[in-house]
Residue, then its C-alpha position, 0 to 999 in steps of 0.5 A: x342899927x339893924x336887928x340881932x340876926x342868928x349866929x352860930x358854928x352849926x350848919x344846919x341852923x344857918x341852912x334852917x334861917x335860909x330855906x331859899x338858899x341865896x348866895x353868901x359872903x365867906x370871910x377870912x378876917x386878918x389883922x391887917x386885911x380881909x379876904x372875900x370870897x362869894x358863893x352862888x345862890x344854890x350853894x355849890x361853890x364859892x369864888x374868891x372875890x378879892x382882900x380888902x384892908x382892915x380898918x374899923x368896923x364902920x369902914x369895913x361895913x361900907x365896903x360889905x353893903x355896897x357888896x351885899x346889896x350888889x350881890x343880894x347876899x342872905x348870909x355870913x361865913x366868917x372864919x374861926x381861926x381855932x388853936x390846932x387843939x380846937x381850943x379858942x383863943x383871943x383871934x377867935x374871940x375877935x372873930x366871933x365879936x366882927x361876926x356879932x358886928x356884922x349880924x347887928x349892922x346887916x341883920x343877916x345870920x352869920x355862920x362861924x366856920x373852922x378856918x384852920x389850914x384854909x390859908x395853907x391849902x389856898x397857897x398849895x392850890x396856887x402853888x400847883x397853878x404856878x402861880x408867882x409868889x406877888x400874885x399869891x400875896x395879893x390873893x391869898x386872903x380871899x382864896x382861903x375865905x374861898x375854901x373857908x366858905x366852900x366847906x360851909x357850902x358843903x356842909x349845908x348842902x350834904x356834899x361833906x365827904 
């Protein structure tokens, strides 16, 4: 097992671990699958990659080094499902636990993003591509890891507005 790498929900810290940039894995964790989406290197946009079932972890990881490896990915977004009030809750406490797995297999920092809305937009925006109802359900997941890691790339690059 690798060494415990950084986590945190504060931006500034993860772009304080990576001072040459490099491209990053956005994560949003179901229950029953996960959606992958990838940034490029200088951090300015995230590309849904694809949804991958849920497993155990040990399955899961195998998947993500090939991707890790394939893509020389530096960092982690992994999506916080927070309760509308802000409050976490046991969804959270998952996330935060595959975020700990994840950082102690790859030791490679991961940041904790809030992912409330991001399945909503990400089915709006493919609503508006026209996009068929069996499309949208076979990528849904890995446009909302998408915009979950769009907003950590534009927090760690200064483009919030």
């Amino acid at each position: 097992m690798a060494n415990k790498a950084l986590i945190t929900d504060v931006a500034k810290e993860l772009s304080n671990e990576l001072p040459d940039g490099g491209a990053i894995i956005g994560i949003d964790l179901g229950t029953k699958t996960i959606g992958l989406s990838v940034s490029d290197r200088s951090w300015r946009y995230a590309t849904p990659l694809q949804t991958i079932s849920r497993g155990k972890f040990k399955d899961d990881s195998k998947f993500l080094k090939q991707t890790i490896e394939e893509r020389k990915i530096s960092a982690f977004v992994v999506g916080l499902p927070k309760n509308m009030d802000g409050s976490e809750g046991s969804r959270a406490q998952s996330a935060r636990a595959y975020a700990k797995n994840l950082s102690e297999t790859f030791a490679l920092p991961s940041l904790m993003w809030d992912e409330r809305w991001s399945t909503q937009s990400a089915e709006n925006a493919m609503i508006e591509q026209e996009m068929t109802r069996s499309k949208r359900g076979k990528r849904i997941d890995s446009h909302a890891a998408a915009i979950i890691l769009q907003g950590a790339l534009d927090a760690l690059t200064g483009n919030m507005f």
